[in-house]
N, C-alpha and C positions, 0 to 999 in steps of 0.2 A: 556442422557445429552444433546444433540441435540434436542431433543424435548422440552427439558425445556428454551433453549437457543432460540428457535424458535418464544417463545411465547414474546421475550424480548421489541420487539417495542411497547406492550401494557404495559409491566411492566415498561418501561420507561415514560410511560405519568406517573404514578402513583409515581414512584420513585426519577426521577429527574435523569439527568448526571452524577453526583457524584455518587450516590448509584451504579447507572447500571456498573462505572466504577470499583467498589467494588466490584460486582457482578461478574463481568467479571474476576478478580485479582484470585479469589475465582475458579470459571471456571478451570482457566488454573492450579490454585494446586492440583485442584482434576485429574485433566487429569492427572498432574503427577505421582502423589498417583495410579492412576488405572494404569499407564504405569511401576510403579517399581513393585506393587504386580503382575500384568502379568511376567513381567522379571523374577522373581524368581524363577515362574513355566517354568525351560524352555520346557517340553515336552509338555507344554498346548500353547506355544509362538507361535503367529500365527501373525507376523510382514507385513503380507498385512491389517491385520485385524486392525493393529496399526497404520499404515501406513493410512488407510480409516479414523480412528475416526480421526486427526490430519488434514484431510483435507475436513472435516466435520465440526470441529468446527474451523476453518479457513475463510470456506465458509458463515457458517451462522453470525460470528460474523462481518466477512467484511461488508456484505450486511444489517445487522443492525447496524451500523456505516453510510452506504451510503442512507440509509434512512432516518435515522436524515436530513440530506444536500436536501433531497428531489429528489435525484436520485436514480438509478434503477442499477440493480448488470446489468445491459450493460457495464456502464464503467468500471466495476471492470474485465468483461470477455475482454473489448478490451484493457487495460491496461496488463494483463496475457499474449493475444495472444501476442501483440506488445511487449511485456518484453522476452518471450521466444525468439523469431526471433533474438533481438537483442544480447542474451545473448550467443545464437548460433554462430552470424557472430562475436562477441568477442572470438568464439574459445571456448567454454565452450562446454563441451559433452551434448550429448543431454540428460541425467539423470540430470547432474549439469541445461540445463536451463531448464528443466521442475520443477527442484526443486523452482528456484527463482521465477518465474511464480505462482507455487503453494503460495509462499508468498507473492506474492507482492500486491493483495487484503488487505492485512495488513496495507498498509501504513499509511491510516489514518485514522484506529480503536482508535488513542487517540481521535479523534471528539466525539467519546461516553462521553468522559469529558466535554467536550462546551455547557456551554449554548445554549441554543433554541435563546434566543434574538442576542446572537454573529452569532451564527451558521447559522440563516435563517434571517438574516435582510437582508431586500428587499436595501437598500441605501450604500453608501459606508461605511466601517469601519470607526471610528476614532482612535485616537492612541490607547486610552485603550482597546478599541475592538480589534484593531488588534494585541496587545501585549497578549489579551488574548487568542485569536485565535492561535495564533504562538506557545499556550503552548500545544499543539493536538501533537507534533511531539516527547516530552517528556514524556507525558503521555502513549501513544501507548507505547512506549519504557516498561515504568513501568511496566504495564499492563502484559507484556510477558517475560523482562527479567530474571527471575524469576525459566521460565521452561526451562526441563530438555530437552525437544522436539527439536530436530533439525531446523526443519521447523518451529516452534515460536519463536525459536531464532534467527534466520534468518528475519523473521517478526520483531522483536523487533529493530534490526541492521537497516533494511529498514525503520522503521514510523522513527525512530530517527535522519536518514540522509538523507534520501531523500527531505528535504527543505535545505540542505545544500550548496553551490556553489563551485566551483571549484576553484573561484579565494578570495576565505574565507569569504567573504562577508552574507553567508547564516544563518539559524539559526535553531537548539538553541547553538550550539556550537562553531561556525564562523570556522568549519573544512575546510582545505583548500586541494585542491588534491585529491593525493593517499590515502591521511587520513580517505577522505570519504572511506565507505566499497563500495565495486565495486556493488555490488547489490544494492544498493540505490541509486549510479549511474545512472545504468542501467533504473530501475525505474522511477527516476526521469526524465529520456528523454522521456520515454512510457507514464506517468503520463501526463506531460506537452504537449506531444503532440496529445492524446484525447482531453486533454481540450481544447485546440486550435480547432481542426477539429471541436469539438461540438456548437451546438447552444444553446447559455444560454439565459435566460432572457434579459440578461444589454447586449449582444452583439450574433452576427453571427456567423455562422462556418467559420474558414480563411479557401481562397484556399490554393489550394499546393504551390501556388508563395509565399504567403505568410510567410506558416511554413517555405520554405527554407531559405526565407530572415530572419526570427528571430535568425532561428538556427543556422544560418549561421554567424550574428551578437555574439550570444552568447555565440558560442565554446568560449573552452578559457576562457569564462566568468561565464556563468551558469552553465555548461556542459563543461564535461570531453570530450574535445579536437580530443581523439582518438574514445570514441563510438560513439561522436558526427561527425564522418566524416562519418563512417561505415553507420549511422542511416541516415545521405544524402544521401551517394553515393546507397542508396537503397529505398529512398523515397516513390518512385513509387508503391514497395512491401507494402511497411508500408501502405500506404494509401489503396489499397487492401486490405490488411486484416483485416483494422480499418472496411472497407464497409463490410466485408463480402464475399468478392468474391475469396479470397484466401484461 
């Protein structure tokens, strides 16, 4: 199944957004279908074994997701790293943050739905682009809600709220708070703050004066208040392990 999934960024020139997103819908029920006929044999149940396909096709669907956008599974690996850290100094075991980490490549597997012209326009959005762009966060959702799998379920929770705000402002469902799932939280700090660090086209990497000043502006606003202190008052690390040297 993984090898079939692998070959997807050329069936995507062939197919279109839409199909691939079908494609993918399809994916995730057979993963199920293969995860309850295992279940039933339990003396054949080999739960690493389930465990690996689950973060196999995770991996590969992310990273054909982050291709479309014209980047490289980098950001999805310093997104993971930076997601675990924080999901740790939140108190989470270190199973629970390797879990979220494991999903958080997920967030935004709805971009598989986006048009090429929304998706890779070199200039700014205008409204109906960015109204169509903003639909990646529901779609991801679709996509995985669906399964029976932990960790895709989990994925489905993250693409759906991690464009969300704290102070409700965010979208597709103007969730405010607590209401956001704490993993798409989490994410959404890890997310936002690769993009910042990295160098795009239409702008520069921000230094670290910088990130602290947005994030510092945004607790409260963007970001959950409390990981967003945690994810300051430990900048230094974060910025480490974005480079590599941690």
């Amino acid at each position: 199944m993984v090898h079939i999934l692998g070959v997807a960024p050329s069936v995507r020139v062939l197919l279109g957004p839409i199909a691939v997103s079908v494609v993918v819908s399809a994916v995730v029920a057979t993963l199920n279908t293969f995860h309850l006929r295992r279940a039933r044999n339990a003396e054949r149940l080999n739960i690493q074994e389930l465990e690996a396909t689950q973060v196999d096709l995770i991996r590969t669907l992310s990273e054909t997701a982050e291709a479309r956008s014209g980047d490289t599974g980098e950001h999805l690996r310093r997104v993971a790293a930076c997601t675990k850290a924080l999901a740790q100094l939140s108190g989470k075991t270190q199973g629970e943050a390797e879990a979220i980490a494991i999903a958080s490549p997920l967030h935004d597997i709805g971009k598989l739905a986006t048009p090429d012209s929304v998706l890779n326009k070199p200039g700014k959005l205008n409204e109906e682009e960015l109204s169509i762009m903003r639909t990646h966060a529901k779609a991801g959702h679709d996509m995985l809600a669906s399964s029976s799998q932990p960790l895709l379920l989990m994925g489905s929770r993250i693409a759906y709220g991690h464009h969300e705000k704290w102070d409700g402002s965010g979208y597709p469902q103007g969730l405010r708070g607590e209401d956001i799932p704490e993993e798409a939280r989490i994410v959404a700090i890890a997310d936002v703050f690769d993009a910042l660090a990295s160098k795009r086209v239409y702008k520069e990497a921000w230094s670290e004066t910088q990130i602290r000043q947005y994030f510092t502006e945004e607790s409260g606003r963007h970001f959950d208040p409390a990981l967003c202190q945690l994810f300051l008052d430990n900048l230094d690390s974060f910025m480490s392990i974005r480079s590599g040297k941690s």
